[in-house]
C-alpha positions in Angstrom: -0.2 7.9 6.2 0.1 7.2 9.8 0.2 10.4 11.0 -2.9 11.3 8.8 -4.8 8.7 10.4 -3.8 9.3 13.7 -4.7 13.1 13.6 -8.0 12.1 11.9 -9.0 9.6 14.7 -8.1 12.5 17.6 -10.5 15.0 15.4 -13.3 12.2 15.1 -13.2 10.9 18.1 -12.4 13.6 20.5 -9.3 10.8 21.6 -5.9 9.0 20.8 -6.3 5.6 19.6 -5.4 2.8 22.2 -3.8 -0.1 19.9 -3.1 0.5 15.7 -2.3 -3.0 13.9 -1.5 -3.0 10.3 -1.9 -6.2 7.6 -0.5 -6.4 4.6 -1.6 -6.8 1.0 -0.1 -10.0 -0.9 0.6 -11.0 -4.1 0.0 -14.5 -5.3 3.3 -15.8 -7.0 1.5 -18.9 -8.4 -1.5 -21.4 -7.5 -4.4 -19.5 -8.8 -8.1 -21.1 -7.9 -6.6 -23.7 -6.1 -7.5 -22.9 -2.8 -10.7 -23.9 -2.4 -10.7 -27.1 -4.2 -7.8 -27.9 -1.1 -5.1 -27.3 -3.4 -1.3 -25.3 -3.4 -0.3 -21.8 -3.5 2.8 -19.5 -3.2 1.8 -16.3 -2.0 3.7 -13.4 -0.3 2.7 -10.3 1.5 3.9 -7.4 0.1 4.9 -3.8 1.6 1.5 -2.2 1.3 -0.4 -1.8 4.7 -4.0 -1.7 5.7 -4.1 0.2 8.8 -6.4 0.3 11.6 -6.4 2.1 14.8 -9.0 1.2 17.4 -10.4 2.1 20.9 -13.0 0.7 23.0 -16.6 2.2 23.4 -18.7 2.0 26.5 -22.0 1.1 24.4 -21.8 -1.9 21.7 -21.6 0.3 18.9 -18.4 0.1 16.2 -18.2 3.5 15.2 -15.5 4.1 11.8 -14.0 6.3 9.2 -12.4 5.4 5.9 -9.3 8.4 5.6 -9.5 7.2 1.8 -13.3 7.1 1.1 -14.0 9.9 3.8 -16.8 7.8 4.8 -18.1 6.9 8.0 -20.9 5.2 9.4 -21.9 2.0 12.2 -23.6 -0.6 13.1 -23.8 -2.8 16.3 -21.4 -5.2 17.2 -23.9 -7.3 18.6 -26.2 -8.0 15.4 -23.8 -7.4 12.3 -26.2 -7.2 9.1 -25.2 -6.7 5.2 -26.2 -3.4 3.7 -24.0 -3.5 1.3 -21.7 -1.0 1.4 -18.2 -0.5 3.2 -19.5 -1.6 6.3 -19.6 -4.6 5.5 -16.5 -5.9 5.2 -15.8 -4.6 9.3 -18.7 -6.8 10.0 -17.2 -9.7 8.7 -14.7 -10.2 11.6 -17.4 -9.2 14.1 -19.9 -11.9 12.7 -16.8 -14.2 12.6 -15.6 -13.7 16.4 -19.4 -13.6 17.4 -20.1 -17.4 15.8 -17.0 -18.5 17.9 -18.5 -17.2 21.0 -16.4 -14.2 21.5 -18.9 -11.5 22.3 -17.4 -7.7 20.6 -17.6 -4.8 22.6 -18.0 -1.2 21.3 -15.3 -0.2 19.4 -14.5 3.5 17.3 -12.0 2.7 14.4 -10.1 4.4 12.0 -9.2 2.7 9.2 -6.4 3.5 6.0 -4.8 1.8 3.5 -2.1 1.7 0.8 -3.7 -1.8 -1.1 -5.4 -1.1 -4.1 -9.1 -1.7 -3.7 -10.2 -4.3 -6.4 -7.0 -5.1 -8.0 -6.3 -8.7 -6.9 -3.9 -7.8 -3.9 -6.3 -8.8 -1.5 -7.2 -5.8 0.1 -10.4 -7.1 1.3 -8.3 -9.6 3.0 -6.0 -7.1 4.6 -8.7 -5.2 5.8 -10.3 -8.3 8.0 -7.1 -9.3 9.2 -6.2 -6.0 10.6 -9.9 -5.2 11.9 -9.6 -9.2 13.5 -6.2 -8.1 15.0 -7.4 -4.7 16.7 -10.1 -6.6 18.0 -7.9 -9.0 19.5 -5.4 -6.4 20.9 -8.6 -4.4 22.6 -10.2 -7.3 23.7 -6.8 -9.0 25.5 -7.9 -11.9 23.3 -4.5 -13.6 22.6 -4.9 -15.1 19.2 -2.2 -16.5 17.1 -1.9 -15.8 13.8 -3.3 -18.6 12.4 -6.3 -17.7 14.3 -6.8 -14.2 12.8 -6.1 -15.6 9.1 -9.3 -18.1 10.4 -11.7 -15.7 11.4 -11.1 -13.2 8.6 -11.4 -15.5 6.4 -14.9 -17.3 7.9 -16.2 -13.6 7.7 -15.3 -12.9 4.7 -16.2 -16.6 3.0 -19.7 -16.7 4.7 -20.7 -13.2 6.1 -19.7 -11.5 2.8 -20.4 -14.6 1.0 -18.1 -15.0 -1.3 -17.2 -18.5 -0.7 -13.1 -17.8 -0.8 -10.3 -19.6 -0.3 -7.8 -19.6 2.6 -4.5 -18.1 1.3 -5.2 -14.5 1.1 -5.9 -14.0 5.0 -3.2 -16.4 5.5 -0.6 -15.1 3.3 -1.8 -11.4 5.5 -1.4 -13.0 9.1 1.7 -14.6 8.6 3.9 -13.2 5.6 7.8 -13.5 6.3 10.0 -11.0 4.8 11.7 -11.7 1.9 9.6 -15.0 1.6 7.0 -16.9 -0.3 4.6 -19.2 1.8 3.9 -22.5 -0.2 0.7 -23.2 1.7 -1.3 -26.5 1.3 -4.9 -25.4 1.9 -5.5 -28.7 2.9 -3.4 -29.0 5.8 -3.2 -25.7 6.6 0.7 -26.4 6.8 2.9 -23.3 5.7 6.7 -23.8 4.4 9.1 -20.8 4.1 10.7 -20.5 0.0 13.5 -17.8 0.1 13.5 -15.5 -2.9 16.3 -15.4 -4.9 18.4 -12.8 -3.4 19.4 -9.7 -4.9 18.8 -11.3 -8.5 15.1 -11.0 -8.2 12.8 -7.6 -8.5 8.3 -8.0 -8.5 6.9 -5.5 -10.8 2.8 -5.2 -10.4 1.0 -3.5 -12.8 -2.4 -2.7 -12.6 -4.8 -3.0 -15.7 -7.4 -0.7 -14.7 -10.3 -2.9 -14.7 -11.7 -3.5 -10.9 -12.9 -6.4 -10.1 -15.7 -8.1 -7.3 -15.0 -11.3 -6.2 -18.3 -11.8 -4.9 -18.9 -11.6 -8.5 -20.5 -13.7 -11.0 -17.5 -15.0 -12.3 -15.7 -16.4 -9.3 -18.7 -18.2 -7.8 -19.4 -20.0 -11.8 -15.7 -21.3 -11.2 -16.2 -22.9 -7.5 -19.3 -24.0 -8.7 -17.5 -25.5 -12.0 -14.8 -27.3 -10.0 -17.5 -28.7 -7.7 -19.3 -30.2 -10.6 -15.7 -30.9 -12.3 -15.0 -33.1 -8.7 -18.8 -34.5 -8.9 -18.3 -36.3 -12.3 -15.0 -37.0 -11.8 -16.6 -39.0 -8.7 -19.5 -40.3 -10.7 -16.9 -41.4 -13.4 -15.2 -43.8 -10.6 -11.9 -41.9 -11.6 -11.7 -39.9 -8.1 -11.1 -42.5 -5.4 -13.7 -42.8 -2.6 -11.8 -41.1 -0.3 -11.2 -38.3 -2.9 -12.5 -35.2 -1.6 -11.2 -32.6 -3.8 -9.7 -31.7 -7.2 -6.6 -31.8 -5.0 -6.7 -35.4 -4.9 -6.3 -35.9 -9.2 -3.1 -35.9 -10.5 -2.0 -35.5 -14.3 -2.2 -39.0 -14.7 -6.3 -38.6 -14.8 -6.2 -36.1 -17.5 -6.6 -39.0 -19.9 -9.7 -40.4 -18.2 -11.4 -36.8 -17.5 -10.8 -35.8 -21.0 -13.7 -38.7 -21.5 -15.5 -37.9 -18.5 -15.9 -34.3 -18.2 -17.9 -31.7 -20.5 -15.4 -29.0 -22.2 -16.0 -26.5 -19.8 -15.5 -28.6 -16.5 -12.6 -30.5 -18.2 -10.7 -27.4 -18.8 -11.5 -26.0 -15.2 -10.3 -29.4 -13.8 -7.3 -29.1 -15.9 -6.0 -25.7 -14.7 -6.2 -26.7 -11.3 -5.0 -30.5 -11.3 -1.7 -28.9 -13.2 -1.1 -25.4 -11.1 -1.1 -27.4 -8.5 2.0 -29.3 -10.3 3.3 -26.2 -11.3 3.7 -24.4 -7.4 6.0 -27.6 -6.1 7.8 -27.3 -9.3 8.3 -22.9 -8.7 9.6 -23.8 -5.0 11.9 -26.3 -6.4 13.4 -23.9 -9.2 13.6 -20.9 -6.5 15.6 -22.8 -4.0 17.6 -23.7 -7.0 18.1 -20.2 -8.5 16.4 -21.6 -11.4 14.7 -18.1 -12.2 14.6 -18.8 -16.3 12.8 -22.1 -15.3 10.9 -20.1 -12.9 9.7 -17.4 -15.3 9.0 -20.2 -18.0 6.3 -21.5 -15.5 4.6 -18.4 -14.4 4.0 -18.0 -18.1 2.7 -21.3 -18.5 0.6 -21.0 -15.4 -1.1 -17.5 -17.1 -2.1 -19.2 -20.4 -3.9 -22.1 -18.5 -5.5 -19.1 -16.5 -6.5 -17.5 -20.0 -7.0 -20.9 -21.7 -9.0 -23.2 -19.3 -9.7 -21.2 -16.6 -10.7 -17.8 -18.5 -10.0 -15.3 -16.0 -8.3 -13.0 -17.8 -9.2 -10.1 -19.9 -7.3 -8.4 -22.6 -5.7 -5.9 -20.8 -4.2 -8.6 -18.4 -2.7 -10.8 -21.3 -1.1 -7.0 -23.0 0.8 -6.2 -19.9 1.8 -9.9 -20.0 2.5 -10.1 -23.4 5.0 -7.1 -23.3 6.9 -8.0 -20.1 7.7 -11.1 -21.3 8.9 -9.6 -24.5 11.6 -8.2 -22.5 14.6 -10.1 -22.1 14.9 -8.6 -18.4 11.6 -10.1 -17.6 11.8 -14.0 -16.4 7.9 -14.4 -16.4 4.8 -12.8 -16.0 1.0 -13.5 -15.3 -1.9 -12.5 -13.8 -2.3 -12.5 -10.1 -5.5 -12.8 -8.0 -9.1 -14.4 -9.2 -8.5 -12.6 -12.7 -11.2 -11.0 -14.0 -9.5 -7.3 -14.1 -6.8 -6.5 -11.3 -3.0 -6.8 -11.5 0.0 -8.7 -13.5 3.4 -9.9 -11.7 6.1 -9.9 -13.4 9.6 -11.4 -12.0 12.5 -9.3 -13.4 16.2 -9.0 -12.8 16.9 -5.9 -10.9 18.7 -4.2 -13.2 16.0 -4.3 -15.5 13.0 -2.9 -13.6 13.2 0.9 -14.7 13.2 -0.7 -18.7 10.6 -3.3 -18.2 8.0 -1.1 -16.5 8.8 1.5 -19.1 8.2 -1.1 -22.0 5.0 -2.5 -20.1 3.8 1.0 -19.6 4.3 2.4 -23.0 3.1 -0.8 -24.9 0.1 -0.6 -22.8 -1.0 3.4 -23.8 0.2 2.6 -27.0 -3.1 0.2 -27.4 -5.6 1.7 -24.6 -4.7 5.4 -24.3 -3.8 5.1 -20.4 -0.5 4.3 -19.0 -0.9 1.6 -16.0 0.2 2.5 -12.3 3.2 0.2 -12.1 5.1 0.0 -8.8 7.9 -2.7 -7.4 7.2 -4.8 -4.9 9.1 -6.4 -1.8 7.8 -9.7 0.2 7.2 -8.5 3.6 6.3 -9.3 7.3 2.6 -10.2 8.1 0.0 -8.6 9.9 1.3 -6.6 13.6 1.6 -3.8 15.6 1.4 0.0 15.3 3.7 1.9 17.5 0.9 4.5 17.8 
């Protein structure tokens, strides 16, 4: 894919690229919508790269081309505006590094990728982080990583308004290989979980339905959980200092159950117990606990199903029948829901016969057999050796 995108940018551009940075994709191993009520994830990057590869312009133009899309088009780095299209999400980073003070110079960019669009890998994500990072490399800017996970995800919370969490630009910038991050999105503090070596395989399957998280249904639930933390408030069950669901434990369930409407209850619920469930997955990986491990991620999908109602029925089939197998510790649903992917942890071993079953169960019921590939925790976002 390199090589495609480097012949591409000579043909468009008359020139070799200067720098090429790539970012990964990640997958969310558990801690769904607890991000931005301040909670705790455990995501990874995984080995599928977004690649850019960038040059400077004389002008203030950003001139680009999408190798999958075959589109191209620009806009000026000095007044970003949403058209809604591609474009967009390139203008994200610009707007971000432009409201820190950073004025963008021309740029020509070539951009390819091997992250599902709309599938709940965060390709979005991947794609701001490595348009940040070529930015940086051009303009001798000298940002750390936490910095590019910051500004990617500023543009892509408020340019592209979709109001996100922190994890999936952090998860891009600074994945470890063969590593989880347990991330507080509070702090901002990042710990290292080794996967279980050699006894542990990630299957992804994709269910076919895309998914928008500027959609509908992801800014209902942010706007549940902030009404969820307002009662809770109003309730005097929240302490004063209490800024987030974060700050609710299980021992409140009780007292929201009496507090909270249905609806908010059961959003408040999912989150105050996934965040329970992440410190308990980091505890049973460093173990080797992987049964215990499994039995979790399965709890963690029905309370995205049950309270949170993210998923669809194609994402609780592929569940369903990889946790049928008894080479499958666990399975659910990773990303916002709403369409997009399953994970499912599986013994080595067992892979092949798991994404067979998974596969076959699935075009059994809905006439189409799921793209199903195995995945390995990788490295974050860096260079291209162009």
């Amino acid at each position: 894919m390199l090589g495609q995108l480097r012949s591409q940018f000579q043909s468009r551009f008359g020139r070799a690229p200067e720098v090429g940075v790539r970012a990964p994709g990640r997958v969310n191993l558990i801690g769904e919508h607890t991000d931005y009520s301040g909670g705790l994830v455990l995501p990874c990057a995984i080995d599928r790269d977004t690649l850019v590869l960038a040059a400077r312009r004389v002008d203030r133009r950003v001139e680009a081309f999408s190798l999958e899309m075959d589109q191209t088009g620009g806009f000026d780095a000095l007044a970003p505006a949403r058209r809604g299209d591609w474009l967009d999400y390139l203008m994200a980073p610009v707007f971000a590094l432009l409201e820190r003070g950073v004025r963008v110079g021309g740029l020509e960019l070539g951009i390819a990728s091997r992250v599902p669009l709309e599938s709940g890998l965060s390709s979005s994500a991947a794609l701001g982080v490595a348009v940040t990072s070529a930015i940086d490399r051009i303009q001798e800017l000298h940002l750390e990583g936490r910095e590019i996970a910051t500004l990617a995800h500023r543009g892509e919370s408020e340019f592209l308004g979709v109001g996100c969490g922190i994890m999936d630009q952090f998860a891009s910038a600074l994945g470890r290989r063969d590593h989880a991050l347990r991330l507080d999105c509070r702090s901002l503090e990042i710990t290292p979980i080794p996967l279980a070596d050699g006894r542990l395989r990630m299957l992804i399957a994709q269910s076919g339905v895309k998914r928008a998280v500027a959609g509908g249904g992801y800014r209902e639930r942010v706007t549940q959980c902030a009404s969820a933390l307002d009662a809770a408030r109003c309730a005097g069950i929240l302490a004063k200092e209490g800024s987030a669901l974060r700050d609710l434990g299980l021992e409140d369930l009780p007292a929201l159950e009496k507090a909270l409407s249905p609806p908010l209850l059961r959003r408040a619920r999912h989150v105050i117990t996934e965040n329970a469930r992440v410190d308990a997955v980091c505890a049973g990986l460093v173990a080797g606990d992987l049964e215990g491990v499994g039995e979790l991620l399965a709890e963690g999908m029905r309370s995205l199903r049950d309270d949170y109602e993210v998923s669809t029925p194609e994402l609780d089939l592929l569940c369903e029948l990889g946790d049928a197998h008894p080479g499958c510790y666990g399975s659910r649903l990773t990303g916002a829901g709403f369409g997009g992917c399953t994970l499912h942890l599986v013994r080595p071993d067992a892979a092949e016969q798991v994404a067979e079953r998974i596969a076959a169960g699935f075009e059994a019921r809905f006439g189409r057999r799921p793209p199903i590939v195995t995945a390995r925790a990788a490295a974050g976002a860096g260079d291209l050796e162009i």
